[in-house]
ZADO-1210 file (C-alpha; in nm, 4 decimals, padded with zeros to 6 digits):
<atoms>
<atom x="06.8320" y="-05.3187" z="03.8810" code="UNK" pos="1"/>
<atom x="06.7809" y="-05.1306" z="04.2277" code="UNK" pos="2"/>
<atom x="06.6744" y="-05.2358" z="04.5366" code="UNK" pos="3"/>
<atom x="06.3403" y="-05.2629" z="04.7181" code="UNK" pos="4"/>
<atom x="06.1956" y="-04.9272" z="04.6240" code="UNK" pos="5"/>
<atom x="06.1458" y="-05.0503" z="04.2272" code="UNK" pos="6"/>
<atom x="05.8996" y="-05.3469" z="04.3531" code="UNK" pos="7"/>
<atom x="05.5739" y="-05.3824" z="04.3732" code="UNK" pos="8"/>
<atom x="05.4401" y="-05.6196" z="04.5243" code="UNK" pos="9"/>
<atom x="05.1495" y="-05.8430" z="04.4178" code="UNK" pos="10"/>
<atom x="04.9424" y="-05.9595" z="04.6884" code="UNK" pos="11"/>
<atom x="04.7189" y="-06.2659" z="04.6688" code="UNK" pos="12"/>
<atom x="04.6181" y="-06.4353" z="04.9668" code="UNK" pos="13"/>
<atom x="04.8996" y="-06.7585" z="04.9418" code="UNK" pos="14"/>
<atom x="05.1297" y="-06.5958" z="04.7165" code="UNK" pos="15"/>
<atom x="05.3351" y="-06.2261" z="04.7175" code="UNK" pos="16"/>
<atom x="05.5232" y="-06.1450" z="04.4703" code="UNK" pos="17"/>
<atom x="05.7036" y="-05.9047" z="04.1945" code="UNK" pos="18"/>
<atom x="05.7478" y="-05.9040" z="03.7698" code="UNK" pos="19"/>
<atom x="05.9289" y="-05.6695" z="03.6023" code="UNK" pos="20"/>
<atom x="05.8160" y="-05.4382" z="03.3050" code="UNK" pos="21"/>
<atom x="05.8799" y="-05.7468" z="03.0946" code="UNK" pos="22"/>
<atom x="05.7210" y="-05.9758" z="03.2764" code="UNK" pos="23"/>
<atom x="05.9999" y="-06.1720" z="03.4254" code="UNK" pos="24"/>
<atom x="05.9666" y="-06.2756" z="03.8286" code="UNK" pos="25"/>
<atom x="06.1721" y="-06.0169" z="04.0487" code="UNK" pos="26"/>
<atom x="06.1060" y="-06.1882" z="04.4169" code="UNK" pos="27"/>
<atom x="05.8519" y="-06.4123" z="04.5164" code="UNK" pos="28"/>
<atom x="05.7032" y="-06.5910" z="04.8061" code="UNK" pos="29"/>
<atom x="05.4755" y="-06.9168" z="04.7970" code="UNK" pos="30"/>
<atom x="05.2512" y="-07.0102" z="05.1703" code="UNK" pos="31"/>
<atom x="04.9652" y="-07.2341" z="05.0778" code="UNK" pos="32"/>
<atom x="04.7420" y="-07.3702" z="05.3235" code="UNK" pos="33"/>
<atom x="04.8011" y="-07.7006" z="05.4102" code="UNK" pos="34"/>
<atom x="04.4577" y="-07.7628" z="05.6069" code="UNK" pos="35"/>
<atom x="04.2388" y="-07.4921" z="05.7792" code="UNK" pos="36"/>
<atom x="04.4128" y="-07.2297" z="05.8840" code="UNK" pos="37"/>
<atom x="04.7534" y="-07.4087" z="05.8662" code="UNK" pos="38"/>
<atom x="04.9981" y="-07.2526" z="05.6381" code="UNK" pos="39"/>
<atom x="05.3664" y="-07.3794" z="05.4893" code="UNK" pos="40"/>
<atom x="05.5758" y="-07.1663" z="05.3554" code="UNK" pos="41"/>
<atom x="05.7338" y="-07.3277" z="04.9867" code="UNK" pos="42"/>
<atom x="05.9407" y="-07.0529" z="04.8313" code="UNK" pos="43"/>
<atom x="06.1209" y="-06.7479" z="04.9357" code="UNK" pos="44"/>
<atom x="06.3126" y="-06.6119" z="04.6088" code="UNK" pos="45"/>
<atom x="06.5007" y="-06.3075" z="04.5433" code="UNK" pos="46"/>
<atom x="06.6515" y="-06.2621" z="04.2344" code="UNK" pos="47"/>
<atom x="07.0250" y="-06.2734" z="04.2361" code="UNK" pos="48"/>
<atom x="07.0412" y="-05.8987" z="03.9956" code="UNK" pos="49"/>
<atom x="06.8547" y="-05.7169" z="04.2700" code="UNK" pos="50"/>
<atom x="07.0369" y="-05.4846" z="04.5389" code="UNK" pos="51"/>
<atom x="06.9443" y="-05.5457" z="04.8631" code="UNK" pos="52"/>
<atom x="06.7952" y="-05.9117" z="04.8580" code="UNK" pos="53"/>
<atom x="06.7546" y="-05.9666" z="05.2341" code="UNK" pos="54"/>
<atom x="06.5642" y="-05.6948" z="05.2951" code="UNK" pos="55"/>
<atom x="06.3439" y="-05.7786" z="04.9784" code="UNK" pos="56"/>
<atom x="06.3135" y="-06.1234" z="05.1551" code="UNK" pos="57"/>
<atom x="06.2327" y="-05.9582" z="05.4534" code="UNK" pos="58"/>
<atom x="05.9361" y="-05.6977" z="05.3343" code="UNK" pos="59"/>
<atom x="05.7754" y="-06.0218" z="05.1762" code="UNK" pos="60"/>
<atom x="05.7573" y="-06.2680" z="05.4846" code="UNK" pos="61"/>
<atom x="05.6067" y="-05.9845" z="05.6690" code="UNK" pos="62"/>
<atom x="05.3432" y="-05.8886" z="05.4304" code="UNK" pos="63"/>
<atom x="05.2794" y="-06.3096" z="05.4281" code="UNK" pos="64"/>
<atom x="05.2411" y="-06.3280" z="05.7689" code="UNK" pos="65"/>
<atom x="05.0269" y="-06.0376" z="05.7583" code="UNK" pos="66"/>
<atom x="04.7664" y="-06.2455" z="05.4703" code="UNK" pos="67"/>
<atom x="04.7668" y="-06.5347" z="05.7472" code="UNK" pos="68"/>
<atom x="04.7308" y="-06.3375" z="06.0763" code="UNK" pos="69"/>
<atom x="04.4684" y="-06.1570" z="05.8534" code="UNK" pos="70"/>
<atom x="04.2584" y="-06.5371" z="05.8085" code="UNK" pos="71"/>
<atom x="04.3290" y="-06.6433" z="06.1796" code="UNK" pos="72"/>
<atom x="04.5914" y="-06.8980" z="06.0521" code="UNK" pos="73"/>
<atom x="04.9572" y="-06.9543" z="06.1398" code="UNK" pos="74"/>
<atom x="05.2579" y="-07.0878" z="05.9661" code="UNK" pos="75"/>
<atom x="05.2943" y="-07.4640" z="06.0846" code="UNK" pos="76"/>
<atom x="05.6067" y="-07.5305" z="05.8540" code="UNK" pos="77"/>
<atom x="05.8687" y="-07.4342" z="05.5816" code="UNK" pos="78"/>
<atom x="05.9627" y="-07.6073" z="05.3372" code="UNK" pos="79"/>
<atom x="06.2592" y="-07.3032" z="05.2242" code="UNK" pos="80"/>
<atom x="06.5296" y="-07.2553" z="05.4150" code="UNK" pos="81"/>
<atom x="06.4980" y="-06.8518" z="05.4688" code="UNK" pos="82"/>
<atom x="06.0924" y="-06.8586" z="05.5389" code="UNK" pos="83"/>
<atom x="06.1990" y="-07.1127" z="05.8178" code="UNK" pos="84"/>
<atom x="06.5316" y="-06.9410" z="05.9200" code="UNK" pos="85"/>
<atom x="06.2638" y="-06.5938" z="05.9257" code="UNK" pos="86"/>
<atom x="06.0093" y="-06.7960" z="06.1086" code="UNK" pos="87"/>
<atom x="06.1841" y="-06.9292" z="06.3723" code="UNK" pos="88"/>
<atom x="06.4086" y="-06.6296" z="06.4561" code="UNK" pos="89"/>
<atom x="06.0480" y="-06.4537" z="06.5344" code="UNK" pos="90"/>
<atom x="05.9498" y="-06.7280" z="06.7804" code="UNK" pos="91"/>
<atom x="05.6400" y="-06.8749" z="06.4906" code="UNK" pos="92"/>
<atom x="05.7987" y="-07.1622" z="06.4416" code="UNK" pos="93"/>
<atom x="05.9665" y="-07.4451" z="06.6586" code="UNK" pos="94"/>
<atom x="06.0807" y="-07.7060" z="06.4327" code="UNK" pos="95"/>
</atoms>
């Protein structure tokens, strides 16, 4: 498999992710809202076969924090290590 350029991305308004032609889950990213306007992020996954998997991890958490900034909400937790990691490195998180 390549790298970032063969996704696309699905985007719903708690969930972005990718399938391949047959279906199977490429990368995916899981931010439900916890109570108005209050968002966790729950998955960040990358699967292992594709080039470039940062990046790919990357691209996502920016298009989710894009869907929130787009409801008014921010990201109050993470419950994956990378979405928190990504979070906190960009000063939205402090825990």
């Amino acid at each position: 498999m390549d790298d970032l350029t063969q996704l696309n991305f699905n985007i719903l308004p708690h969930r972005i992710y990718s399938k391949d032609e047959y279906g199977r889950v490429l990368a995916d990213c899981e931010f439900p809202e916890r109570s108005k306007g209050e968002y966790v992020v729950t998955t960040v996954y990358v699967n292992d076969d594709l080039s470039g998997m940062a990046q790919i991890a990357d691209q996502m958490m920016n298009l989710a924090l894009s869907q929130v900034q787009k409801t008014g909400g921010r990201f109050v937790a993470a419950q994956d290590q990378y979405g928190g990691d990504w979070l906190r490195k960009k000063g939205l998180l402090t825990q």
